[in-house]
N, C-alpha and C positions, 0 to 999 in steps of 0.2 A: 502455838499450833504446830504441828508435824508437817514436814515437806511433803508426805503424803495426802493430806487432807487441803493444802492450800495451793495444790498444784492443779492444772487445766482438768476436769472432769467433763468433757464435750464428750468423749467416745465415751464414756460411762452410759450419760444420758442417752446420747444415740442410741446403745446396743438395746437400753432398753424398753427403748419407745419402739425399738422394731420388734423387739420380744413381745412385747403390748399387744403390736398388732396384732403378729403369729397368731396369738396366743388367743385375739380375739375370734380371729377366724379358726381357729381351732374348736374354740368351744360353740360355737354356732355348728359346725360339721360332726363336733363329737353328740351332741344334741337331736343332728338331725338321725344319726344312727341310733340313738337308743329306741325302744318301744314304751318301756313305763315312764311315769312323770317320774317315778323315784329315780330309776338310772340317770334321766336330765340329770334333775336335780342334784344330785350326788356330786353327778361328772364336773356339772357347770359349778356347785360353790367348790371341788378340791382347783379348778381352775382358776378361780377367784383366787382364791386363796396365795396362788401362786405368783398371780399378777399383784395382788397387795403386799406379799412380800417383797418383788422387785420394787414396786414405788417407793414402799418404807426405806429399804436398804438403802437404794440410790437416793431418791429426789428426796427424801429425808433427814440426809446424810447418817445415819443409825450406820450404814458400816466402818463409817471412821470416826464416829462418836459416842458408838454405844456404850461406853464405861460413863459418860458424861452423863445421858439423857436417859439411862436406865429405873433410875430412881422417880424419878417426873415423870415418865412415861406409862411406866408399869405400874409400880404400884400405886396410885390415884386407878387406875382403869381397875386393878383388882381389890381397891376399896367399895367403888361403886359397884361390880360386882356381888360384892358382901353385900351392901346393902341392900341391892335388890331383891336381895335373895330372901335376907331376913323380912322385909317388908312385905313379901309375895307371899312366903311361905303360907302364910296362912289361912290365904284365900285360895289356894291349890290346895292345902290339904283338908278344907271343908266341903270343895266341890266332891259329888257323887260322879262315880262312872257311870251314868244312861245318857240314853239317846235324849233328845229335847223334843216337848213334846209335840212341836212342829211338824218334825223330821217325822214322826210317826204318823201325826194326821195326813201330811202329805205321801207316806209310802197307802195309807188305808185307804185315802181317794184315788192312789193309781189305781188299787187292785180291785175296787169294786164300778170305777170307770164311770164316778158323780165328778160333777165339778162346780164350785162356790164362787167362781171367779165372775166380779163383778154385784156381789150380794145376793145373785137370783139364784135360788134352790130351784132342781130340778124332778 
């Protein structure tokens, strides 16, 4: 092991559990400012994103052993990837693009203002 990697990491983990939190109350505030669910959305998983790379890096040790745990890490995650892929495929590429015909009966009783709810026709 490298005098780097077996040396005190306290302020490591510190810096980045207060990052964590920033980071948490940041995306709680960047959230409240957007308008669409898409901008949340967006804003909140590149924040994740960001917070999951500090944990990896740190509390994973991945920055002072990523030549070691690259091989075990990645490619297992981008096998199962593949397979998922292969296996899905092909119940995505039979599905039709329409609506369901739920969605449709329920936009036709908004717009004629019956309602079935509970069995009783009106």
């Amino acid at each position: 092991m490298s005098n780097e990697h077996s040396g005190n990491h306290f302020n490591a983990y510190l810096y980045v559990a207060i990052a964590l939190l920033i980071l948490t109350v940041v995306t709680y505030f960047v959230a409240e400012s957007f308008e669409t669910t898409f901008q949340r959305a967006v804003s909140g998983l590149l924040i994740a994103v960001a917070k999951a790379m500090l944990v990896v890096s740190i509390f994973m040790h991945l920055k002072w052993d990523w030549k070691k745990k690259t091989w075990f890490m990645i490619v297992p995650a981008l096998l199962l990837s593949a397979v998922l892929l292969v296996g899905l495929f092909p119940d995505i590429a039979k599905r039709e693009i329409t609506t369901s015909p739920y969605s449709t009966a329920v936009a036709a009783e908004g717009s004629t203002g019956t309602s079935h709810a509970g069995g009783a026709s009106h």
